[in-house]
Each structure stands twice: as C-alpha cells, then as structure tokens.
C-alpha positions, 0 to 999 in steps of 0.5 A: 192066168197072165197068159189067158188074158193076153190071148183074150186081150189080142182077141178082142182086138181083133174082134173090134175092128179098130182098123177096118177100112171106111165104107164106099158112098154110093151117090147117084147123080144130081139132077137139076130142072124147074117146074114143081111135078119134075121136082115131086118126080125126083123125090119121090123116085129117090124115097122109092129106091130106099123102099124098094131095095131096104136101102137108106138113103139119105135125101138133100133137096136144095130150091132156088126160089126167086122173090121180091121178099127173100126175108119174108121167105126165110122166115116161113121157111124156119117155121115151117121147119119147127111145125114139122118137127125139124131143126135149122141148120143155118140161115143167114139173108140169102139161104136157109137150111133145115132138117125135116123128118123123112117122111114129111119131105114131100109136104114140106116141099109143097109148101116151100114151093109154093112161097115163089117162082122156083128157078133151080132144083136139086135132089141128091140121094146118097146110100148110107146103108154100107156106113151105117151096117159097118158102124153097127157092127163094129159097134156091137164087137166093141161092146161084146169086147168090154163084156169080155173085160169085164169078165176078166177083171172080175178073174185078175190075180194080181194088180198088174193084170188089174191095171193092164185090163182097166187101160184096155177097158177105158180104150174100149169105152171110149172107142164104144162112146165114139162109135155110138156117135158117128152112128148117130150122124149117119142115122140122122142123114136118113132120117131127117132130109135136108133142104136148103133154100136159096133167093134171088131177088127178083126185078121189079120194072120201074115206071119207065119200064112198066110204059114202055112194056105198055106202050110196045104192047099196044103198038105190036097189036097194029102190025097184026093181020089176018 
C-alpha cells in the first residue's frame, strides 16, 4: 500500500502542473485619434475579433475629455457606471476608472462621450483565451488530484500514510483555492471592459480676450474682396 500511494502521490503531481510555464499575452497595438465614429470603429472592431475567432479579449478604452466642469464629469461617469451594473475602480478629481459589463460597452461609451470634447482615445484589446484555458486546466487536474487523495485516505493502513496524504491534501486545496482565484481575475478582464476617463480643463477666454477675438473678426471682414 506504502508503495501504491507513493507512485499515485508522484502522479498526481505531475497531473497538476504546478510547474507549467505562464502563458504568452498577445496585445494588438494601441490606437489613438479623436472624433466619436473612429473610436465606435475601433470598439466594435475589437468585440468583432473575439466573436469571430471565439477569442476572449479583454477590451481597455481610455477618454480624454476636455471641460470647463471636470467634477461634474467624474461624477455622471461613476453613475453611469452603477446604472450598467458596473463597479469603480478608482477616482480621484483628474481620472475615473470603472468597470462595465462587455456587452454594455458601446452604450456606455456614447453616453461618455457625449459629456464633452473628447481629445484623446485609446482602445487596447488584449487576448486572454491562452491564460484563461491554461488556468482552467490545471484547475481541473488539481481537483481531479484531490479525488485521487481522498480516495486514498479512505485506504491508508497506517498513520504515517494518514498523515503523508493529509499534507498533500492541505497543498492541493490550497493550490485549487488559488487557481480558482487567478481564474477569477482573468474572467473579469473579458467580461467587464475598463474604461478610464481623464479631463483637462478647458480655457475659458476672459473679457479681454472675448473683445479682441471680437474686435479681429469684425476688422478681417474689411480686408475681403470679391
């Protein structure tokens, strides 16, 4: 039996795949251009290679919106990202990231962008799918592995084999509880798209100014011939 569960320990270590190597990101590059059809372009480009291809794609979409109210624009956008059924990540009074539902993406965005002038806009997509299947299936060997244990405890002929199969069940399940966590994070990527929203204040002309922008438009009109 000492023999057996030794040969059976060694398998399923192998089986779990503790040591298998972090899988490769693939990022397509960052694009960046104002005006509201380029940026709805580039989202729906992004969402069009994940259905094509069954990839999952984790989509990031930051806006830099220039206003005379940044404080004004925070705050809708933190609401805006509760009414969607989304969550803050952080805020303070110069940028605002939040989390929204992937498929709610697009609307959001509209109504983001329709707050202020958007002077800078940046789409990454980046592919998850070889992370998320590798933690999946390591995930599934773990908890095949602690079948096996279990299986084994339930045979163990001494205390010794008791207590050897007991440590290696307490390394599995925290190994399982682990997995079960990156695995979270990498689904939430793909699920929820991040969108971060940056202001910079606009200049609003003084009295002198607003004259003199006056005053040259009225005498440029006298240098004008047919």
């Amino acid at each position: 039996m000492k023999s057996l569960i030794t040969a059976s320990l060694i398998a399923c270590a192998l089986l779990t795949g503790c040591g298998a190597a972090p899988a490769t990101y693939f990022e397509p590059a960052t694009e960046s251009s104002p005006g509201h059809s380029a940026q709805s372009r580039d989202v729906d480009r992004t969402a069009g290679v994940a259905a094509e291809s069954g990839r999952l794609i984790a989509t990031e979409v930051t806006l830099t919106i220039q206003t005379l109210a940044p404080d004004s624009i925070h705050r809708q956008v933190l609401a805006l990202a509760v009414e969607l059924d989304g969550y803050v990540v952080d805020s303070d009074d110069r940028s605002t990231t939040v989390r929204i539902p992937s498929d709610k993406l697009q609307p959001a965005l509209d109504r983001i962008e329709a707050l202020g002038e958007v002077v800078l806009r940046e789409v990454t997509g980046t592919d998850v799918t070889d992370t998320y299947v590798d933690l999946e299936t390591r995930l599934n060997n773990a908890e095949k592995t602690r079948d096996r244990y279990l299986a084994l405890l339930d045979k163990a002929e001494s205390i010794n084999e008791m207590l050897t199969l007991e440590r290696e069940l307490e390394r599995i399940n925290g190994l399982i509880e682990s997995l079960k966590g990156r695995l979270q994070q990498v689904s939430n990527r793909f699920t929820y798209a991040s969108i971060t929203v940056r202001t910079s204040e606009g200049i609003k002309p003084g009295p002198v100014a607003w004259l003199f922008g006056k005053a040259f438009g009225g005498v440029k009109w006298l240098f004008v011939r047919d």
